[in-house]
N, C-alpha and C positions, 0 to 999 in steps of 0.2 A: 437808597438801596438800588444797584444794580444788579443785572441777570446777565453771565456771564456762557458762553457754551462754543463750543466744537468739537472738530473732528479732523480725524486723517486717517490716509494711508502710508504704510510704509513696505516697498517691494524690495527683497533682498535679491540681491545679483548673483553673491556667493557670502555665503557664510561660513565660511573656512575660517578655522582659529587664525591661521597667519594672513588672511585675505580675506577680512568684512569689505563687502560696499553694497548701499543700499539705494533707494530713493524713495524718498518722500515728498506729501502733498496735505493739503488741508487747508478747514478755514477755521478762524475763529471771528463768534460773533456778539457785540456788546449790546444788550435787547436795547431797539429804539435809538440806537444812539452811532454806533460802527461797524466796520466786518474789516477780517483781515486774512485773507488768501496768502497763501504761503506755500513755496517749494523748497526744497534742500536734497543734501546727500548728505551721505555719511562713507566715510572709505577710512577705514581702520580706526585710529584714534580721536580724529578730523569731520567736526560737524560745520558744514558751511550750509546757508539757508539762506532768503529772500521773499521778502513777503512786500506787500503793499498795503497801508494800514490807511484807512479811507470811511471818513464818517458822513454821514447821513441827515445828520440831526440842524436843529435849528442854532446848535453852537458852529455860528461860521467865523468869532472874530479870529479864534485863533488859528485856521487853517482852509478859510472861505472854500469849505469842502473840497478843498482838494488833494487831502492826505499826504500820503508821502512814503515812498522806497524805504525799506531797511533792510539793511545785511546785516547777517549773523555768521560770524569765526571763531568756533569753537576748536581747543587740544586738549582732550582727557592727556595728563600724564602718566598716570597708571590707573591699572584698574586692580580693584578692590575682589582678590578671590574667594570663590564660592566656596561657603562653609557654615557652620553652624555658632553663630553668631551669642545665644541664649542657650547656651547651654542649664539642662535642669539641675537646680541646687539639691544635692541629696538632704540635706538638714531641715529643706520643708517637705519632705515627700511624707 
């Protein structure tokens, strides 16, 4: 069993329907074991991020604690509009 946890922020630039961009920040941390600090943006559909993932623990064959870079590129294609999804069944009311 592992204990898993973090946190961020995210600062929006502008949130304009035609013109999101934001930034974000955070860590995430593996109890006893790793941490992994992370930055990103986001600008309209386009989530790009960089974190550094980096362990602590006494498991050094597979990375003799020296962790390692990761990038993340993300493209929402569409996005999914707000609506009322559950609508109530009149036949159980």
């Amino acid at each position: 069993q592992e204990t898993v946890g973090g946190a961020g922020l995210r600062f929006y630039v502008s949130d304009k329907p035609t013109m999101l961009f934001a930034l974000q920040g955070g860590v995430i941390v593996r109890g006893g074991d790793a941490f992994s600090p992370h930055i990103g943006a986001i600008w309209n559909q386009w989530r790009v991020a960089v974190n550094f993932d980096s362990n602590f623990s006494q498991f050094k064959n597979a990375s003799n604690r020296l962790g390692g870079p990761e990038i993340h590129v993300t493209y929402i294609f569409s996005k999914v509009p707000a609506g009322n999804y559950c609508p109530i069944c009149p036949t159980f009311l």
